[in-house]
C-alpha positions as CSV (number, residue, x, y, z in Angstrom):
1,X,148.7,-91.5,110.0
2,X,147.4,-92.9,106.7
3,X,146.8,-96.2,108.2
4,X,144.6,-94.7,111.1
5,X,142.8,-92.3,108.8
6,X,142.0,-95.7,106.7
7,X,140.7,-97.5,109.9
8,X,138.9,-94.9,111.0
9,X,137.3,-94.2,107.8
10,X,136.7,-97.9,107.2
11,X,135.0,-98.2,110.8
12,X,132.5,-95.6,110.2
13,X,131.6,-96.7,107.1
14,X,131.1,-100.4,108.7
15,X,129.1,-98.9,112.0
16,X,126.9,-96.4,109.5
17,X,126.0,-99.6,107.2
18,X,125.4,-102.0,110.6
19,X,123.0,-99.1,112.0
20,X,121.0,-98.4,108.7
21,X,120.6,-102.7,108.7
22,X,119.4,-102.4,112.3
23,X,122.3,-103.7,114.0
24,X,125.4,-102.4,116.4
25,X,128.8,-103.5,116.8
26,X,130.6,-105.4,118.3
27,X,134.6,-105.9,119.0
28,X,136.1,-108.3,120.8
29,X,139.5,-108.7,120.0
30,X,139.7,-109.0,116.6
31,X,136.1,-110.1,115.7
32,X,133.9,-108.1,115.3
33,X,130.3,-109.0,115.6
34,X,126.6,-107.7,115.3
35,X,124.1,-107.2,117.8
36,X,120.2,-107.0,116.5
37,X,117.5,-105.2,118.1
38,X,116.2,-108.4,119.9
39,X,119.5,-108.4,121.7
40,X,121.1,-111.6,119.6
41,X,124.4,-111.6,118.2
42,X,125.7,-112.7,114.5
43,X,129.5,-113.2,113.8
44,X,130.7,-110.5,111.5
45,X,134.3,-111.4,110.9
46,X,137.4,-112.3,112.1
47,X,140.6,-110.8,111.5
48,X,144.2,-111.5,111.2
49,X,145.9,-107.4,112.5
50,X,144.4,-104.6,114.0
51,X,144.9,-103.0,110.8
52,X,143.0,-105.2,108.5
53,X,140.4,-105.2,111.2
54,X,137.4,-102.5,110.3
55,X,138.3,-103.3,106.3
56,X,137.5,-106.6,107.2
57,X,134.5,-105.9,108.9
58,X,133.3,-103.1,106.5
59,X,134.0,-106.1,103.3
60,X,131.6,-108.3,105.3
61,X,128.8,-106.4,106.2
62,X,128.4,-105.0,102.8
63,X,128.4,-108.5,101.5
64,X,125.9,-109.9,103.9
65,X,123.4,-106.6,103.2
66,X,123.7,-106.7,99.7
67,X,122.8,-110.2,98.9
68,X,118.9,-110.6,98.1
């Protein structure tokens, strides 16, 4: 239960960030990518489980938006 508390946790932290920045998600297996208003796409991440998934996701977005 821990583990699905931290995914879900980590997934709404990672779709709050993409939707102040503009941007939905995506998931497609185990990427995840964004979608912008203009209805393009942009690679988020990849994955190796379902359980590093979201963290993995959540890691990336908040390095691509916090970069000048």
């Amino acid at each position: 239960m821990d583990t699905e508390r931290g995914r879900q946790s980590a997934k709404e932290e990672a779709v709050l960030l993409a939707l102040q920045n503009d941007m939905a998600l995506i998931r497609r297996d185990l990427k995840i990518y964004g979608m912008k208003k203009n209805g393009s796409t942009t690679f988020v991440s990849e994955s190796m489980t379902y359980d590093q998934l979201w963290q993995d996701a959540l890691r990336a977005l908040k390095k691509k938006f916090s970069s000048p």
